[in-house]
TORDOKOL-115406 format. One record per atom (N, C-alpha, C, CB): x, y, z; atom name; residue in one letter; residue number from 1. Coordinates in nm, 4 decimals, m for minus. Each point is the difference from the previous one (the first is absolute). Glycine has a CB too. Example, Ala and Ser with C-alpha at 12.3 -4.5 7.8 and 13.67 -1.06 7.14 Angstrom:
- 1.3190  m0.5690  0.7800  N  a  1
- m0.0890  0.1190  0.0000  CA  a  1
- 0.0900  0.1200  0.0000  C  a  1
- m0.1892  m0.1173  0.1246  CB  a  1
- 0.1542  0.2223  m0.1966  N  s  2
- 0.0820  0.1190  0.0060  CA  s  2
- m0.0770  0.1090  0.0730  C  s  2
- 0.1184  m0.0628  m0.2145  CB  s  2
***
This chain:
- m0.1270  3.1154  5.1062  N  x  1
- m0.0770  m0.0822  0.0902  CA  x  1
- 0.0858  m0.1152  0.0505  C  x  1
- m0.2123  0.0629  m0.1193  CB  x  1
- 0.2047  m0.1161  0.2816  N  x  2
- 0.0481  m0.0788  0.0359  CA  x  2
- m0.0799  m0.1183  m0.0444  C  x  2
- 0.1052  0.1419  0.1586  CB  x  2
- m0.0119  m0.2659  m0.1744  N  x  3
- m0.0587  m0.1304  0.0085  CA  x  3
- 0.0727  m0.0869  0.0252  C  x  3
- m0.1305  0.0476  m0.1190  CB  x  3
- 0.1094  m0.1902  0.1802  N  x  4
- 0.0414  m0.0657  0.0831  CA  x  4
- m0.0300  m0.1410  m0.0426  C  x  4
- m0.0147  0.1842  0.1584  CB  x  4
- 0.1034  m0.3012  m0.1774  N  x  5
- m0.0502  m0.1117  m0.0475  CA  x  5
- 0.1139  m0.0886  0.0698  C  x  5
- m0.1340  0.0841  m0.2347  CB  x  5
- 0.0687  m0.2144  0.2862  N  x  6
- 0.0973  m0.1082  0.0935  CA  x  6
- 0.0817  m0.0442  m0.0883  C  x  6
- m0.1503  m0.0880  0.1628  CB  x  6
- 0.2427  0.0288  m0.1325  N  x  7
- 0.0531  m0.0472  m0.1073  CA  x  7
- m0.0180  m0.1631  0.0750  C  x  7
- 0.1804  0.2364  m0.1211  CB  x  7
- m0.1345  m0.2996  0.0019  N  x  8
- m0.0187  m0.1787  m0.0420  CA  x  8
- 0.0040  m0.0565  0.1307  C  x  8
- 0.1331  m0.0278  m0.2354  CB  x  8
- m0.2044  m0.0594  0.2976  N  x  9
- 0.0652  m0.1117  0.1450  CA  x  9
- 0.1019  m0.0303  m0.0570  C  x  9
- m0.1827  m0.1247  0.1154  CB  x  9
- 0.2429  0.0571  m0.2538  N  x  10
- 0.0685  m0.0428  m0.0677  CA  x  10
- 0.2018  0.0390  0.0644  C  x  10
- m0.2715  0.0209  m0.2036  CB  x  10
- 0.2160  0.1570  0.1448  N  x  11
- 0.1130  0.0839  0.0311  CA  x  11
- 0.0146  0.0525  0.1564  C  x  11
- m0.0253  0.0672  m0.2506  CB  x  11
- m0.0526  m0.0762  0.2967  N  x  12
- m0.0255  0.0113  0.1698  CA  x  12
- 0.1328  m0.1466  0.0557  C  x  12
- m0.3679  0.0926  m0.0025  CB  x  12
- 0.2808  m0.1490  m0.0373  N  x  13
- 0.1123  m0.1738  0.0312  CA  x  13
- 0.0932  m0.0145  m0.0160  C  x  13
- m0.0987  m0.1038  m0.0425  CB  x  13
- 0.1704  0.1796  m0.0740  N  x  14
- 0.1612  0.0241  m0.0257  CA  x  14
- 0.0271  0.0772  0.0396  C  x  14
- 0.0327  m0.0640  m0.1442  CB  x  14
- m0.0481  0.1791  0.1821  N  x  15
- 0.0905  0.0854  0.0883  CA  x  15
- 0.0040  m0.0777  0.1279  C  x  15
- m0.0585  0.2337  m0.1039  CB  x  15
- m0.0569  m0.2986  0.1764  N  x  16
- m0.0083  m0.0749  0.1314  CA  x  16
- 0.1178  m0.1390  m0.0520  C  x  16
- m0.3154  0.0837  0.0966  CB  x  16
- 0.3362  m0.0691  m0.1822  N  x  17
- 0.0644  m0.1829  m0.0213  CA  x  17
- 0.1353  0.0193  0.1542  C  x  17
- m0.0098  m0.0588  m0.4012  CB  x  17
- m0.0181  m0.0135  0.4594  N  x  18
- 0.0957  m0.0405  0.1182  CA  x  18
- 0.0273  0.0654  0.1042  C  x  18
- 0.0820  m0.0843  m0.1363  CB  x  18
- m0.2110  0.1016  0.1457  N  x  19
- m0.0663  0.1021  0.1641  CA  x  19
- m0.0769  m0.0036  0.0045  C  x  19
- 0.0748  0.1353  0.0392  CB  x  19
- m0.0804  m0.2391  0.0939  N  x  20
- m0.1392  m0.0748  0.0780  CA  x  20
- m0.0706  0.1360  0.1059  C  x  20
- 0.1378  m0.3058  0.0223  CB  x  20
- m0.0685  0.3781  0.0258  N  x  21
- m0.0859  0.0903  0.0942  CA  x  21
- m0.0295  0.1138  m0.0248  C  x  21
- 0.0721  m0.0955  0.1332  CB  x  21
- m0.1957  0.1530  m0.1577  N  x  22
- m0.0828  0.0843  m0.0837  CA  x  22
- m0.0391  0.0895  0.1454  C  x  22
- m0.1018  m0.1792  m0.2478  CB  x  22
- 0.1380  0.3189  0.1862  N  x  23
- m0.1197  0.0845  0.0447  CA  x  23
- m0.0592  0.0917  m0.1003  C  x  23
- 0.0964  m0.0078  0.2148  CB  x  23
- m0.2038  0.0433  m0.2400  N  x  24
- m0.1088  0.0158  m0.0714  CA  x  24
- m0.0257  0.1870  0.0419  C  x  24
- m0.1040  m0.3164  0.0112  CB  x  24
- 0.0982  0.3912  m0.0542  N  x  25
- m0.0290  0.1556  m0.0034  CA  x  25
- m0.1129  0.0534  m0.0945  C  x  25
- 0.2420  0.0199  0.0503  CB  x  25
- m0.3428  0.0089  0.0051  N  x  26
- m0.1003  0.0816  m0.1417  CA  x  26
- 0.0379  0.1532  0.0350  C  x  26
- m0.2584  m0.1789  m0.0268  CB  x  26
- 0.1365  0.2633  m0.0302  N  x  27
- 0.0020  0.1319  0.0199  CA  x  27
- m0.1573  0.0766  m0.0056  C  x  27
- 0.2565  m0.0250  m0.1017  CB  x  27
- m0.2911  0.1257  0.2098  N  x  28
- m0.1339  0.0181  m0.0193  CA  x  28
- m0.0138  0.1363  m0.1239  C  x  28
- m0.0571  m0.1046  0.2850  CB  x  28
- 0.1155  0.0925  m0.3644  N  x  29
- 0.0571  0.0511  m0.0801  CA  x  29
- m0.0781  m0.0045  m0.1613  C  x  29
- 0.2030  m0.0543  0.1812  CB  x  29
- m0.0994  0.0522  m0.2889  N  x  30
- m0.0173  m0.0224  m0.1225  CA  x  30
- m0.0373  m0.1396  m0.0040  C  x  30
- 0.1469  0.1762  m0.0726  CB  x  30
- m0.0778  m0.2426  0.1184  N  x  31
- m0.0229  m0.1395  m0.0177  CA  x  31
- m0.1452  m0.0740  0.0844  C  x  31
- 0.2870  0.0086  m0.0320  CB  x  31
- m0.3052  0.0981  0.1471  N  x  32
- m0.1498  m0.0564  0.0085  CA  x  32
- m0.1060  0.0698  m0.0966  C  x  32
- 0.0500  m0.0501  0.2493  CB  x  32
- m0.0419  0.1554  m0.3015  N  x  33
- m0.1265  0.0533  m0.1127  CA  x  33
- 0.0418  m0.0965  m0.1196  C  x  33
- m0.0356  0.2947  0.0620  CB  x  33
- 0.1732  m0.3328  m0.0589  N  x  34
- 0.0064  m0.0996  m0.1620  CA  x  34
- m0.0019  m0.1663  0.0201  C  x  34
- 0.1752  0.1987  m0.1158  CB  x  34
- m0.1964  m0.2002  0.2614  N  x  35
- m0.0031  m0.1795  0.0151  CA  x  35
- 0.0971  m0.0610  m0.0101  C  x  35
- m0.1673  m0.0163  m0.0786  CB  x  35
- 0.2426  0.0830  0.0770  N  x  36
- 0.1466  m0.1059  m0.0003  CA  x  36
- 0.0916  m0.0288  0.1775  C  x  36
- 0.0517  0.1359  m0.3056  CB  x  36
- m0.0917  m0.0345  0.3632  N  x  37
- 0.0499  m0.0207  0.1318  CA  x  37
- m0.0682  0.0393  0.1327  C  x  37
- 0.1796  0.0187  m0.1328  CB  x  37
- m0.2899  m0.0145  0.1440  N  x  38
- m0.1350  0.0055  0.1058  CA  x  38
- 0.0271  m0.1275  0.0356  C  x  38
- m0.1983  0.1548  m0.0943  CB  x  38
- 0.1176  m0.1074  0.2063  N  x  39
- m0.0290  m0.0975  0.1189  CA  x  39
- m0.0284  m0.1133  m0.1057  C  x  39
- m0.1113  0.1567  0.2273  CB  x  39
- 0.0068  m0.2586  m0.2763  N  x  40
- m0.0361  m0.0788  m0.0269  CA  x  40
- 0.1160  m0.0456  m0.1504  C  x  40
- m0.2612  0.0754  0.1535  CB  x  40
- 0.3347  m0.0250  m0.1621  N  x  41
- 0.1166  m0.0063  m0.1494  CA  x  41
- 0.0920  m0.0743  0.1365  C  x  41
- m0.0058  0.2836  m0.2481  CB  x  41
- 0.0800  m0.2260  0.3290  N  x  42
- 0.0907  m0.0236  0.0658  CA  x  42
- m0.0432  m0.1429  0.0606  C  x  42
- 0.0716  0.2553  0.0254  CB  x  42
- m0.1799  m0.2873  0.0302  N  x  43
- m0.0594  m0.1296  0.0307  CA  x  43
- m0.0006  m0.0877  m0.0728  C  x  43
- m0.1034  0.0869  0.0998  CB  x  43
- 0.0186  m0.0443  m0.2415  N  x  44
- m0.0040  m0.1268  m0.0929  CA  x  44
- 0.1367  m0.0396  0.0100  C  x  44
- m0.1840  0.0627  m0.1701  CB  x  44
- 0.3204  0.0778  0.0656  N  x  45
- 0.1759  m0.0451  m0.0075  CA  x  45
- 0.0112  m0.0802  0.1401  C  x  45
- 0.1231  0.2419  m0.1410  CB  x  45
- m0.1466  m0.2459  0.2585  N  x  46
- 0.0965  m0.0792  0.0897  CA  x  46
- m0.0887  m0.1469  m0.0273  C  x  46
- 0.1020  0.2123  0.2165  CB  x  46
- m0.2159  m0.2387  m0.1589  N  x  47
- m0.0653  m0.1380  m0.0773  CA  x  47
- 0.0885  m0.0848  m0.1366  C  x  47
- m0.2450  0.1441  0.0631  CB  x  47
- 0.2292  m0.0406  m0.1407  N  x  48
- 0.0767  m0.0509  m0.1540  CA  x  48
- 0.1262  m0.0331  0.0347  C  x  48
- m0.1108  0.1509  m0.1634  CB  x  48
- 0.2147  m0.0782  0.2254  N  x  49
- 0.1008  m0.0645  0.0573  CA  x  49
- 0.0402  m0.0997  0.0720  C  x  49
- m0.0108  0.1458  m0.0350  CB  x  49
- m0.0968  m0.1347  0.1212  N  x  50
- m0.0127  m0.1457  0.0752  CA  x  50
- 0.0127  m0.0862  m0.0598  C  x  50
- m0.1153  0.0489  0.1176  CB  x  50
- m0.0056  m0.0537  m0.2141  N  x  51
- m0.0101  m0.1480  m0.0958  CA  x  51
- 0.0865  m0.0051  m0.0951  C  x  51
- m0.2182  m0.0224  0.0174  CB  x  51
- 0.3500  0.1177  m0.0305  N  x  52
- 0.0816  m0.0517  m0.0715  CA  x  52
- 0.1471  m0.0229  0.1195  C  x  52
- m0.1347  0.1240  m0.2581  CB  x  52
- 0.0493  m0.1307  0.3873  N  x  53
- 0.1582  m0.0418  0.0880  CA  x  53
- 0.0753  0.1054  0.0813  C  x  53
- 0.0478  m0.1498  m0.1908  CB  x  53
- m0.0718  0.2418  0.1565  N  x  54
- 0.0115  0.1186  0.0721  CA  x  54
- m0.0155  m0.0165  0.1253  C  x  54
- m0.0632  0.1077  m0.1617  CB  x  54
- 0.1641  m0.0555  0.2845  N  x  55
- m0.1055  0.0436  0.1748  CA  x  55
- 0.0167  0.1523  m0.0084  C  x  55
- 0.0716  m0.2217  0.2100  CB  x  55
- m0.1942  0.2493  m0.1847  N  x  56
- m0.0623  0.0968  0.0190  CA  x  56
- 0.0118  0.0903  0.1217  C  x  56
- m0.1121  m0.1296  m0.1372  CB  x  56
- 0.2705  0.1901  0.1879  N  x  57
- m0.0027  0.0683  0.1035  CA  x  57
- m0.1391  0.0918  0.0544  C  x  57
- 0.2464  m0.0196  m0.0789  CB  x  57
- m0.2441  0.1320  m0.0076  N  x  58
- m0.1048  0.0532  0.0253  CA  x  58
- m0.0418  0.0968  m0.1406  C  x  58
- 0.0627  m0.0268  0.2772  CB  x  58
- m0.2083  0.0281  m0.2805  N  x  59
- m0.0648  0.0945  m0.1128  CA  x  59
- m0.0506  0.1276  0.0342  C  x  59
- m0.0616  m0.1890  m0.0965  CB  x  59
- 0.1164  0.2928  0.0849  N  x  60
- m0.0227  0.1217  0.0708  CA  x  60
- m0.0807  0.0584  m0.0766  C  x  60
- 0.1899  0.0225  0.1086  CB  x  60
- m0.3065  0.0527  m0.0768  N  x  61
- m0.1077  0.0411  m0.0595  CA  x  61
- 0.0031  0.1497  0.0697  C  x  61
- m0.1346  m0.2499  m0.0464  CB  x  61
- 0.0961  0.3225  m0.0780  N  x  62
- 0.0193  0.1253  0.0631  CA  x  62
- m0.1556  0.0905  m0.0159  C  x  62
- 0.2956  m0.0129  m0.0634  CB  x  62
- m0.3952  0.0854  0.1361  N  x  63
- m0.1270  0.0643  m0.0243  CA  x  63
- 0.0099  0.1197  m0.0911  C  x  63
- m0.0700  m0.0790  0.2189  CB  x  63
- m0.0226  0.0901  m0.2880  N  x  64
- m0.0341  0.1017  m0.1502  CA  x  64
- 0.0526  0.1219  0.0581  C  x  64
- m0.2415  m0.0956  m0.1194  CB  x  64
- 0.3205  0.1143  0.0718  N  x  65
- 0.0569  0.1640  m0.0379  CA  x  65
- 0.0975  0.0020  0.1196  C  x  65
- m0.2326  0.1513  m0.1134  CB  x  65
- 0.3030  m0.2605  0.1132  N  x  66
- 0.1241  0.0167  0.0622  CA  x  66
- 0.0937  m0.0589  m0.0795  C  x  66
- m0.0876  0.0088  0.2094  CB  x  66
- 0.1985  0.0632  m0.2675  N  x  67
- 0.0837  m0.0625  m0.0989  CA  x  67
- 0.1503  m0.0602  0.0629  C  x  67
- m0.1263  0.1744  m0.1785  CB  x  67
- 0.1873  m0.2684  0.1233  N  x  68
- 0.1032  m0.0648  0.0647  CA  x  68
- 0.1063  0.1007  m0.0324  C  x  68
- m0.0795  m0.2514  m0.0140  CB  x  68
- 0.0874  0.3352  m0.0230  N  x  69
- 0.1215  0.0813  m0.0443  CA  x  69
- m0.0029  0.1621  0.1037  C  x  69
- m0.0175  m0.1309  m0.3009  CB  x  69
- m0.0294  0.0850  0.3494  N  x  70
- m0.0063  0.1384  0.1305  CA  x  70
- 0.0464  m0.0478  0.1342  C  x  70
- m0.2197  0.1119  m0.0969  CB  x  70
- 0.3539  m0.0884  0.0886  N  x  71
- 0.1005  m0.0654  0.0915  CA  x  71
- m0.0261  0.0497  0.1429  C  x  71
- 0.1783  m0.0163  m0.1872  CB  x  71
- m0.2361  0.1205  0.1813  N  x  72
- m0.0253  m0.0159  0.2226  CA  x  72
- m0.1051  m0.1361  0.0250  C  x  72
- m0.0265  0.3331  0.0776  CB  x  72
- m0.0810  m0.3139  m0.1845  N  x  73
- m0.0944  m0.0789  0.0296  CA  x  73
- 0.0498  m0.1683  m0.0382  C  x  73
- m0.1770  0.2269  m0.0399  CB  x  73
- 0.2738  m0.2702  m0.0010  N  x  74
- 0.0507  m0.1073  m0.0317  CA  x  74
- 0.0694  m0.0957  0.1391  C  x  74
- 0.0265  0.1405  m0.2473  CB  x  74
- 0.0400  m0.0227  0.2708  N  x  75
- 0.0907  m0.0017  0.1435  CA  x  75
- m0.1083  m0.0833  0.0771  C  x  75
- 0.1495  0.2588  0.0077  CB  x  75
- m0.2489  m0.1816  0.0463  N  x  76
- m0.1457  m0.0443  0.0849  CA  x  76
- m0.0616  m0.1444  m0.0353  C  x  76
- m0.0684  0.2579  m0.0041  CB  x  76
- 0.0424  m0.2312  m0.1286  N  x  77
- m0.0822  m0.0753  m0.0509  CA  x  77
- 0.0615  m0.1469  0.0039  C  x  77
- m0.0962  0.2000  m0.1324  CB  x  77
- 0.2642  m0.2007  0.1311  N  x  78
- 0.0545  m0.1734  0.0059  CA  x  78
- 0.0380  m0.0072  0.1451  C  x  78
- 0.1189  m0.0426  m0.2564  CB  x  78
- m0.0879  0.0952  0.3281  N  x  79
- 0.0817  m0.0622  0.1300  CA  x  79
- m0.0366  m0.0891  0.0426  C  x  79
- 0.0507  0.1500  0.0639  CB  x  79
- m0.2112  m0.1833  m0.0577  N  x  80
- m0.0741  m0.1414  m0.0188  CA  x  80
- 0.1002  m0.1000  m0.0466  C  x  80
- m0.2239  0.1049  m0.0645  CB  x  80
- 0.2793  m0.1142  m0.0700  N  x  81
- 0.0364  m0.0485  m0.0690  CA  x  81
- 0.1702  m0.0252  m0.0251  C  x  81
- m0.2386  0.0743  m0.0434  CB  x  81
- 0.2865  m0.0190  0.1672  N  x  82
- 0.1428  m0.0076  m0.0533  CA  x  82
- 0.0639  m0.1464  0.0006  C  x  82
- 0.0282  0.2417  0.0880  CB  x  82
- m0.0499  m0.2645  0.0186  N  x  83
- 0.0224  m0.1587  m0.0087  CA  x  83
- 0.0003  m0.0878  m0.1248  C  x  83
- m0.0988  0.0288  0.1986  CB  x  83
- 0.0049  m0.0021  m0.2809  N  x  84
- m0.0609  m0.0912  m0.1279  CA  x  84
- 0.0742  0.0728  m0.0880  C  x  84
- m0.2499  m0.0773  0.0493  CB  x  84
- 0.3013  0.2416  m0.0087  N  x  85
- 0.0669  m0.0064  m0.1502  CA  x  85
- 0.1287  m0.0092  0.0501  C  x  85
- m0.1503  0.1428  m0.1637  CB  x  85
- 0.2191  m0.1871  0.3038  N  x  86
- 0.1213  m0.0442  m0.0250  CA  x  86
- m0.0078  m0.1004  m0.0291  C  x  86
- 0.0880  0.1078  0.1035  CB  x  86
- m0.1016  m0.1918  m0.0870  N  x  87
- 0.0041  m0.1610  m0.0392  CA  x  87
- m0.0505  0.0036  m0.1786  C  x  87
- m0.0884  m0.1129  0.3002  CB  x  87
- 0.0002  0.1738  m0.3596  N  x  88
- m0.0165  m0.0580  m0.1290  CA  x  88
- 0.0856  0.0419  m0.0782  C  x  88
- m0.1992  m0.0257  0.0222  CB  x  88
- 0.2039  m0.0592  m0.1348  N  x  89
- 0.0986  m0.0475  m0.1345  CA  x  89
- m0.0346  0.1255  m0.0638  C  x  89
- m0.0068  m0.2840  m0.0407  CB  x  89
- m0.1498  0.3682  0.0248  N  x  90
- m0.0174  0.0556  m0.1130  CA  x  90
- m0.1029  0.0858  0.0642  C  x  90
- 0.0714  m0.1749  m0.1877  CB  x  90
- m0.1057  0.2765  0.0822  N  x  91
- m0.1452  0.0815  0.0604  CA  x  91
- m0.0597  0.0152  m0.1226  C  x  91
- 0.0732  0.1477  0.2077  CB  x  91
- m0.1793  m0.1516  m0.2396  N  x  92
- m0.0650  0.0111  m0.0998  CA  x  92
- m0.0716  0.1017  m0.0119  C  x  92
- 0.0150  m0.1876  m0.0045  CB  x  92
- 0.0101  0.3259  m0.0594  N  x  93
- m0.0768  0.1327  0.0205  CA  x  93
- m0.0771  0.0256  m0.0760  C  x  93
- 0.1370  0.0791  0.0806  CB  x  93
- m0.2912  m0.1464  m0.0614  N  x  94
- m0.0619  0.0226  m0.0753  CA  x  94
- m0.0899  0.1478  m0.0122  C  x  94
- 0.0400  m0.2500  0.0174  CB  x  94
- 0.0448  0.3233  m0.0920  N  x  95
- m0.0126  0.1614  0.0513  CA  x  95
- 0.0213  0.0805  m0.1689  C  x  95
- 0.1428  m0.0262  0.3155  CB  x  95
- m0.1612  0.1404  m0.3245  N  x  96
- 0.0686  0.0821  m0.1345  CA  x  96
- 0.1417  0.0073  0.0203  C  x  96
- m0.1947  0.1545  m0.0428  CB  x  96
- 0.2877  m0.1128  m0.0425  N  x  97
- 0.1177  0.0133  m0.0537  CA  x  97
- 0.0548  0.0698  0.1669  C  x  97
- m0.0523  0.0317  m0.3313  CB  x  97
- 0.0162  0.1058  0.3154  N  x  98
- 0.0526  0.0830  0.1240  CA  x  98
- m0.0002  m0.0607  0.1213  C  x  98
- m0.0722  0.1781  m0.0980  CB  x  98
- m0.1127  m0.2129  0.1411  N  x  99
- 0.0192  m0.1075  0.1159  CA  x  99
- 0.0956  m0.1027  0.0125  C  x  99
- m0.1979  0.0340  m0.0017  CB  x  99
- 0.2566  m0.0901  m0.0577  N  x  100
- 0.0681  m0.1434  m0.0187  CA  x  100
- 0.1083  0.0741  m0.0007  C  x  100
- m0.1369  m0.1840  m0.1295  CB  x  100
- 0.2384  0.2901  0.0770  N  x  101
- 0.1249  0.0130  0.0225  CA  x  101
- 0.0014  0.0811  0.1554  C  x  101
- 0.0675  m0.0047  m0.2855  CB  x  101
- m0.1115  0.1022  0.3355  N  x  102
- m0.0320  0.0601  0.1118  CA  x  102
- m0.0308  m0.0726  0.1147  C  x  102
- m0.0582  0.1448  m0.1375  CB  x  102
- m0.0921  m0.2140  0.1466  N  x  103
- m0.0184  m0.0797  0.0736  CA  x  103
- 0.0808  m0.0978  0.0560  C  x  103
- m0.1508  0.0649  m0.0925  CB  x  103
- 0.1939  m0.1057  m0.0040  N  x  104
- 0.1258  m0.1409  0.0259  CA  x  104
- 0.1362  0.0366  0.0658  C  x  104
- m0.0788  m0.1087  m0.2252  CB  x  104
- 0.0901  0.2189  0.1473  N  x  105
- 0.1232  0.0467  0.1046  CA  x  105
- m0.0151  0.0767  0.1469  C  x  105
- 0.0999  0.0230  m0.2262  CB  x  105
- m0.1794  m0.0603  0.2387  N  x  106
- m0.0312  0.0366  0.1497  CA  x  106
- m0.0190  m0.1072  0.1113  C  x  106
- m0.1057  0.1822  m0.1101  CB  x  106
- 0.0688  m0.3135  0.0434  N  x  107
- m0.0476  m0.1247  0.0827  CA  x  107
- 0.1041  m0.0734  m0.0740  C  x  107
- m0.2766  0.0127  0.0649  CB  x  107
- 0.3732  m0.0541  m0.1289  N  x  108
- 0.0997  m0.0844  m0.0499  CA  x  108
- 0.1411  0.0710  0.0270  C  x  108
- m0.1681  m0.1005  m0.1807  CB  x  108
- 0.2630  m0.0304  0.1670  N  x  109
- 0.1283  0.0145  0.0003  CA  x  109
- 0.0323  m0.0561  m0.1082  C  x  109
- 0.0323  0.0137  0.2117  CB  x  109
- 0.1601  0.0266  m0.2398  N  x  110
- m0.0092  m0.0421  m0.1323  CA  x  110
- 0.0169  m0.1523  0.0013  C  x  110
- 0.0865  0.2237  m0.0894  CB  x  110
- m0.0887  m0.3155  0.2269  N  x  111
- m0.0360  m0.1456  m0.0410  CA  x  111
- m0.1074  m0.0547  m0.0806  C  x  111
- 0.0898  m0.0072  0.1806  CB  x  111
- m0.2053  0.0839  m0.1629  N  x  112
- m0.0981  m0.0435  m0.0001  CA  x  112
- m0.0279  0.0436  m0.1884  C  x  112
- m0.0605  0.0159  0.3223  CB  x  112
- m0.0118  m0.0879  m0.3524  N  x  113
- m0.0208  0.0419  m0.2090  CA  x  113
- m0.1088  0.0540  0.0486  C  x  113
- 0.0783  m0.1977  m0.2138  CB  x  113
- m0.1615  0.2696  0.1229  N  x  114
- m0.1499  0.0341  m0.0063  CA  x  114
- m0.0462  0.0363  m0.1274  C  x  114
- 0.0098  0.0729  0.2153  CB  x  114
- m0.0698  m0.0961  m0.2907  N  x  115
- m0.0722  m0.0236  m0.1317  CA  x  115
- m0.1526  0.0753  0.0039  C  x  115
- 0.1369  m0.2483  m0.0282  CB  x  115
- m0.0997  0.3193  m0.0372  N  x  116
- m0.1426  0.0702  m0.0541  CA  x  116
- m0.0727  m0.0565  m0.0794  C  x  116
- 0.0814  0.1699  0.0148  CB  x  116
- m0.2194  m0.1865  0.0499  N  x  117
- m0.1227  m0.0396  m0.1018  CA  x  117
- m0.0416  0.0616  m0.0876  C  x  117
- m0.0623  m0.0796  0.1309  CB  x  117
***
């Protein structure tokens, strides 16, 4: 059985230690049936960031049963967004294991870090 648990704001904050520009990734995925990266997870994380100083390029929210790791649909789904992820410091994939290595390499370069939730 899959299961899925956020880890600490704590440990979220140290990987972010010294990168102010955030973009934010859920998945309509595992992480929305387990709450860790749905629409309303990805909202609260950018808020919480805020109030610890964070700017908040953008929080990309993705609809139920579309997963971030299905790279045609990734392509589509950011071009919105390229702008925000050139410019940010970091991406925060709040996604499962696969989503987060897959996904990311499709919307990042290797400037950019990205940290799995």
């Amino acid at each position: 059985m899959i299961r899925q648990v956020q880890k600490p704001i704590e440990e979220i904050l140290q990987f972010l230690d010294g990168k102010q520009k955030i973009v934010l990734m859920g998945c309509g995925g595992y992480t929305t049936v387990f709450h860790t990266g749905g629409d309303p997870e990805v909202k609260k994380m950018a808020e919480t960031l805020f109030k610890h100083g964070k700017d908040i390029l953008a929080a990309i929210t993705v609809p139920f049963g579309e997963f971030t790791c299905y790279a045609p649909w990734n392509k589509e789904r950011l071009k919105p967004y390229r702008r925000q992820i050139e410019e940010c410091d970091a991406m925060l994939m709040m996604t499962c294991g696969i989503e987060c290595n897959d996904g990311l390499l499709n919307v990042i370069d290797s400037k950019r870090a990205g940290y799995p939730l």
